[in-house]
N, C-alpha and C positions, 0 to 999 in steps of 0.2 A: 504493500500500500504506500500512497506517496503525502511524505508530510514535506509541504512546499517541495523543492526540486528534489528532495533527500528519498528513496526509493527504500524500505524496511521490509527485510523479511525475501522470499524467492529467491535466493539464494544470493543476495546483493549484497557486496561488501560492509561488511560490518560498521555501525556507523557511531562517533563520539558522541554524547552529550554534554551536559554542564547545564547548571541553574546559577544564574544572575544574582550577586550576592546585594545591588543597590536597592533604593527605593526604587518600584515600578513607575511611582505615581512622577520622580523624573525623568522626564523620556533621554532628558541630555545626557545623561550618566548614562543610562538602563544604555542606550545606543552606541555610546561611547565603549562599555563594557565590552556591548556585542560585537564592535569592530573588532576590538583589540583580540577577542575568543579566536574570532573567525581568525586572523592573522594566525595565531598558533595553531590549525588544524581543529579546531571543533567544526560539526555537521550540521547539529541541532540542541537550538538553545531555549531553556523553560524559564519563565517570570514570574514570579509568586503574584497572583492577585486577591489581594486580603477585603477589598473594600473598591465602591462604586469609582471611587477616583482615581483607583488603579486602573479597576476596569475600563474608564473612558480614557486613558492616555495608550491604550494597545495600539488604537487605531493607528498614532503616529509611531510608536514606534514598530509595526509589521509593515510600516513602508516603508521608515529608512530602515531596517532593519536589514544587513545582509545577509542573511542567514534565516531559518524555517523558524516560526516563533511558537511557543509549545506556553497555551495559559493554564497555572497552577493553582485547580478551584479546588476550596473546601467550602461547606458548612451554607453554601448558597445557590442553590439552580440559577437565579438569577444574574447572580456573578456568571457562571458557566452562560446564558443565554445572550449576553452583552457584549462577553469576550470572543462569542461565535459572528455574534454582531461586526464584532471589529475586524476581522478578517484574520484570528488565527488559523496556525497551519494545524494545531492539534490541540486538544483537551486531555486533562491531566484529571481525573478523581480517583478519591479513595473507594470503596465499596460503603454503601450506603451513608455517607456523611453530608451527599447535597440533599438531603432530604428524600421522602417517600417513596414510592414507584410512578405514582401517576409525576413527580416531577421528574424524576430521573427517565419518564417516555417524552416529557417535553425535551430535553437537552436534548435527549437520544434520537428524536425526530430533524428535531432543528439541524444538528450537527450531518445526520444524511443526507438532508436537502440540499449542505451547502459541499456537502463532498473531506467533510473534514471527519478523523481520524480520533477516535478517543481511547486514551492508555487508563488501564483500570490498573490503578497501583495499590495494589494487598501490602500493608506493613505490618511487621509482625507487633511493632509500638501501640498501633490504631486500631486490633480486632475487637470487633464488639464479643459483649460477656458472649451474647447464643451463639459466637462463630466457636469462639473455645468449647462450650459447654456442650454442643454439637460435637464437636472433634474428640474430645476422651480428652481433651489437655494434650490435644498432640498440636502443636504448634504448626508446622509444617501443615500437616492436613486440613488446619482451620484455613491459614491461608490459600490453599489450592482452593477450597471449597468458598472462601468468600470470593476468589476473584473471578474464579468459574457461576456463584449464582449471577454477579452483575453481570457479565460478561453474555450467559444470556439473555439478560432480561436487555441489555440493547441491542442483542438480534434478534428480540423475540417485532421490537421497537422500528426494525428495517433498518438497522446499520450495522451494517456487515464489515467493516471498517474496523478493530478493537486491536489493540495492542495488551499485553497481560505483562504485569510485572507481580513477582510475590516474592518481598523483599524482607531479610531480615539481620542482624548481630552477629550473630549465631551459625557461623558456617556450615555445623550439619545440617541444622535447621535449612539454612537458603539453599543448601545445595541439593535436599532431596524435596523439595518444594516445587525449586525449579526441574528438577528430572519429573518428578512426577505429571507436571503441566505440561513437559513438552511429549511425555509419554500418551496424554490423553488427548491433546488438543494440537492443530495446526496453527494455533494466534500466532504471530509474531510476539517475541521476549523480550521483552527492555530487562535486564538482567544487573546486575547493581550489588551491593553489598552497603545494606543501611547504618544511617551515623557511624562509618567505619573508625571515625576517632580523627586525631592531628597529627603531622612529621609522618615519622618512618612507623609507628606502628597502625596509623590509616592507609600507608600506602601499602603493607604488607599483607593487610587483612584483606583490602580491595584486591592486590593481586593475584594471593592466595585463592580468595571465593570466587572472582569473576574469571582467572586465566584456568581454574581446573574444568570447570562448566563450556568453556570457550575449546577446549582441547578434548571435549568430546564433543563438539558441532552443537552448545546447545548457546544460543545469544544470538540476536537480531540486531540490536543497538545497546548498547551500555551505558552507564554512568557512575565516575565515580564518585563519594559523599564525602569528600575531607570537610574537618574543620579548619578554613582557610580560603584563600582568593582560586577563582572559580582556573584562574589559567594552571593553577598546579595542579587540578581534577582533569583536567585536557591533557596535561603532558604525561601523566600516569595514564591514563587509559589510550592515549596514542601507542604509549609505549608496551601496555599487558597486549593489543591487536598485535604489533610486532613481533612481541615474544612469544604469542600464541600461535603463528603464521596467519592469523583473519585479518593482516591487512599486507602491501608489500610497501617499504618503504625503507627510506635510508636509516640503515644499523649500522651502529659502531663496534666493534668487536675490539675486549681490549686485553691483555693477561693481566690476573691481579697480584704480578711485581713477585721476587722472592730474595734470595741471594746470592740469585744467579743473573740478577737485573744491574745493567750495566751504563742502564741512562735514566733519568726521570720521566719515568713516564706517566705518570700522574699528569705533569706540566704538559707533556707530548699532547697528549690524549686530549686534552682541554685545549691545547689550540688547533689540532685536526677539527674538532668537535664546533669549536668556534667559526674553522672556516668554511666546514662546511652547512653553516646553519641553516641557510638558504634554498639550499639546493635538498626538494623533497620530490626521492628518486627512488626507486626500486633495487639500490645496491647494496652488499654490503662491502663496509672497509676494514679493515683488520690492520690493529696497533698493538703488534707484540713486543714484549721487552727479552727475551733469551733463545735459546739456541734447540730448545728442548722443544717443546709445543712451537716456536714461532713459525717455522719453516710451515707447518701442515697447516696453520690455523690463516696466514697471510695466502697461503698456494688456495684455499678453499674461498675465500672472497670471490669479490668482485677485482676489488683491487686492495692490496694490503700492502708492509713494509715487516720484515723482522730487522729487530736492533740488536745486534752482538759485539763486544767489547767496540763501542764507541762507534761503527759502521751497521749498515744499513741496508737491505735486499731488497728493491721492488719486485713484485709479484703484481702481473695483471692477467687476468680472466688465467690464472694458475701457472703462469710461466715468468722466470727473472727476465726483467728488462731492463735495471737498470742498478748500478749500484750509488750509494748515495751518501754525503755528509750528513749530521746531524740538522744541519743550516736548510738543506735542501728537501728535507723529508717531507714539509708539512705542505710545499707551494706542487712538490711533484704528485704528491696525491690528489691534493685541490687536482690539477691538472687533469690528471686520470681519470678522476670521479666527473669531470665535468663533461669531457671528451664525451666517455662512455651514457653518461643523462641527456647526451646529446643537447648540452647548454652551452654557449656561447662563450669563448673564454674568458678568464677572468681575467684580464691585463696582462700587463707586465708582472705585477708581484705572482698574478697567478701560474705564469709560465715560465719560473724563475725557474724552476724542475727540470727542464730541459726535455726532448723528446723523449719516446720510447723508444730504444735501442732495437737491434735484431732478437725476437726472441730467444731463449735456450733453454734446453730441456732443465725439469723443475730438478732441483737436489733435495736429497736428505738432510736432515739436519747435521749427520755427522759431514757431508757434501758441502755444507755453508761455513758449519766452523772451520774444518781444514782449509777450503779458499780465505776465510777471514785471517788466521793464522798467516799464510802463505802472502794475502798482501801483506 
C-alpha cells in the first residue's frame, strides 16, 4: 500500500520511520525537522496531534513537507477526521482509544474515500484490562488479539488499507507477537521495539528486537523509539536495514584494532567515514588495520585497503591495484568508491589516490606480509 510516494509491504524495500520530536502546532520547526530527517535517509515521518490546533497546522505542513506525513491520533475520532481533512499520507491509532465502533466506522470510512492508509499500533503500555483478561495475562497474545479485532472492524468499514504494528519492552514478548501476526495475517508490519530507553542501551535493545524479526523476513517498515533527537532513531534503523541485508547501501567495514594494529585506525576509519558521507551507494568499503583478517576482509568488499606495519594494499572488486602511503589511503578510496557509485569525481583532493594500477592476482595474507617485508 502506498503512504505518499513510500510503497509498504509487497515485497518493497524496507522503509525508515521516525516521529517529530517539536511542537506540531509549529509548522516552522515541525518542517524544519522534517527536512533535516529526510537529509539523513528517513522515508516516512509521524507528528503527534494532541489537540485541534495541531490538527489545523497538518494542512501546511503535508505541503511543505518532503516526505509522507503519518498523523499520531489518540483519545479523539475527530482529531483523526481533521487530520484526514488535511491531507495526511497515513493515520496512526491505538486499538480502541479514538472512541467506540460507530466512531472508529467514521474514520475508517472517511480514510477509504480519500485512499489513505491506517496503522493500528497494539502497545503493550496501552492494552485495555478485557485485552489482558481475555489473553490469560499472556501479553503477546493480548496484543495480536487487540490489533487483529481493530484491524477488522476497519475492513469490516471498506478499508482494506491497515498497516499492524504490536509493539512492546519486552523482547520475547514483541518478538512472538510479531511472529504470531505475520503467521496469521498478510497486513503489512510496522515492526519497532517500544520506549526502547536512551544511548547505547536503546540502540541495543532496538537492534537486538527489530534486526532478529528482520532476518527472518518479518518487517515492512520500522521504527526506532530512543529517548533522544529523532535523527539518531534514522541513523540506527538505516543502519539495523544494512546489517540485516533489507536495504543495500554504503557499509563501512572496519577491524576492531589488536596488537597487531600498526596505525590508528580509529582516526583512519573516521575520516574514510567522513569522506564518504555523501555518497549513498550500494558498496561496501573495508578499513582493516593487520595482516591477519585484513587481506580477506579488504579482497571481499567492494573496495577496501589492509594497513600493515605502516603500508597499505588497495583491493578493488577483490584484486591489489594499488599500493599506498598512509597520506594516500583515505582520497584513493574516496576515489574508488566514487568511480564504482558511478558519481562524478571529487576534485582534486579527491583524486589525490592516483589511478588504479594493472590488476594482480589477490595474495594471502602470508603473500602481503612477505611483499610488505620485502619493500
Amino acid at each position: 500500500m502506498k503512504v505518499g510516494r513510500v510503497v509498504i509491504g509487497g515485497g518493497r524495500p524496507v522503509s525508515v520511520q521516525t516521529m517529530t520530536k517539536t511542537d506540531t502546532r509549529s509548522v516552522r520547526a515541525t518542517v524544519s525537522e522534517i527536512v533535516r530527517l529526510e537529509k539523513l535517509g528517513c522515508d516516512i515521518v509521524r507528528v503527534a496531534v494532541p489537540d485541534e490546533e495541531a490538527a489545523r497546522a497538518l494542512a501546511r505542513i503535508v505541503r511543505e513537507s518532503p516526505l509522507p506525513v503519518v498523523a499520531d491520533v489518540h483519545f479523539s475520532h475527530r482529531l483523526a477526521l481533521m487530520a484526514l481533512e488535511a491531507g495526511v499520507h497515513k493515520l496512526r491509532i491505538n486499538p480502541g482509544n479514538i472512541g467506540g465502533r460507530d466512531r472508529v466506522r467514521l474514520v475508517a470510512r472517511e480514510a477509504a474515500a480519500r485512499g489513505v492508509p491506517v496503522r493500528v499500533g497494539a502497545n503493550a503500555g496501552s492494552l485495555s484490562r478485557e485485552a489482558r483478561e481475555q489473553a490469560g495475562g499472556d501479553t503477546a497474545r493480548a496484543l495480536v488479539e487487540s490489533a487483529l479485532g481493530q484491524a477488522r472492524l476497519l475492513e469490516d468499514c471498506g478499508l482494506r488499507d491497515v498497516v499492524v504494528s504490536v509493539k512492546a519492552y519486552d523482547l520475547e514478548v514483541m518478538a512472538r507477537a510479531y511472529r504470531e501476526i505475520a503467521r496469521r495475517t498478510d497486513y503489512p508490519l510496522h515492526v519497532g521495539v517500544t520506549e526502547a530507553g536512551a544511548g547505547l542501551a536503546g540502540v541495543v535493545r532496538s537492534a537486538v528486537g527489530i534486526g532478529s524479526l528482520l532476518l527472518e523476513g518479518i518487517g515492512d517498515t520500522i521504527r526506532v523509539s530512543l529517548t533522544g533527537p529523532p535523527d539518531e532513531e534514522v541513523r540506527v534503523g538505516r543502519e539495523i536495514l544494512l546489517a540485516t541485508g533489507r536495504r543495500r547501501g554504503l557499509e563501512l567495514v572496519s577491524c576492531p584494532t589488536c596488537g597487531r594494529t600498526t596505525v590508528e585506525l580509529e582516526g583512519l576509519v573516521a575520516e574514510v567515514r567522513s569522506a564518504l558521507a555523501s555518497l549513498d551507494a550500494p558498496l561496501r568499503v573495508a578499513v582493516m588495520g593487520c595482516e591477519v583478517n585484513g587481506p580477506g576482509e579488504a579482497r571481499d568488499a567492494d573496495v577496501g585497503v589492509a594497513v600493515t606495519r605502516g603500508r597499505a594494499v588497495l583491493f578493488v572488486g577483490g584484486r591489489v591495484v594499488k599500493r599506498l602511503t598512509r597520506q594516500e589511503i583515505v582520497p584513493a578510496l574516496l576515489k574508488e568508491a566514487r568511480r564504482l557509485a558511478g558519481a562524478p569525481p571529487a576534485g582534486a583532493d579527491g583524486d589525490a589516490g592516483g589511478g588504479a594500477g594493472r590488476a594482480e592476482p589477490v595474495p594471502g595474507a602470508a603473500d602481503v606480509k612477505g611483499k610488505e617485508e620485502a619493500d
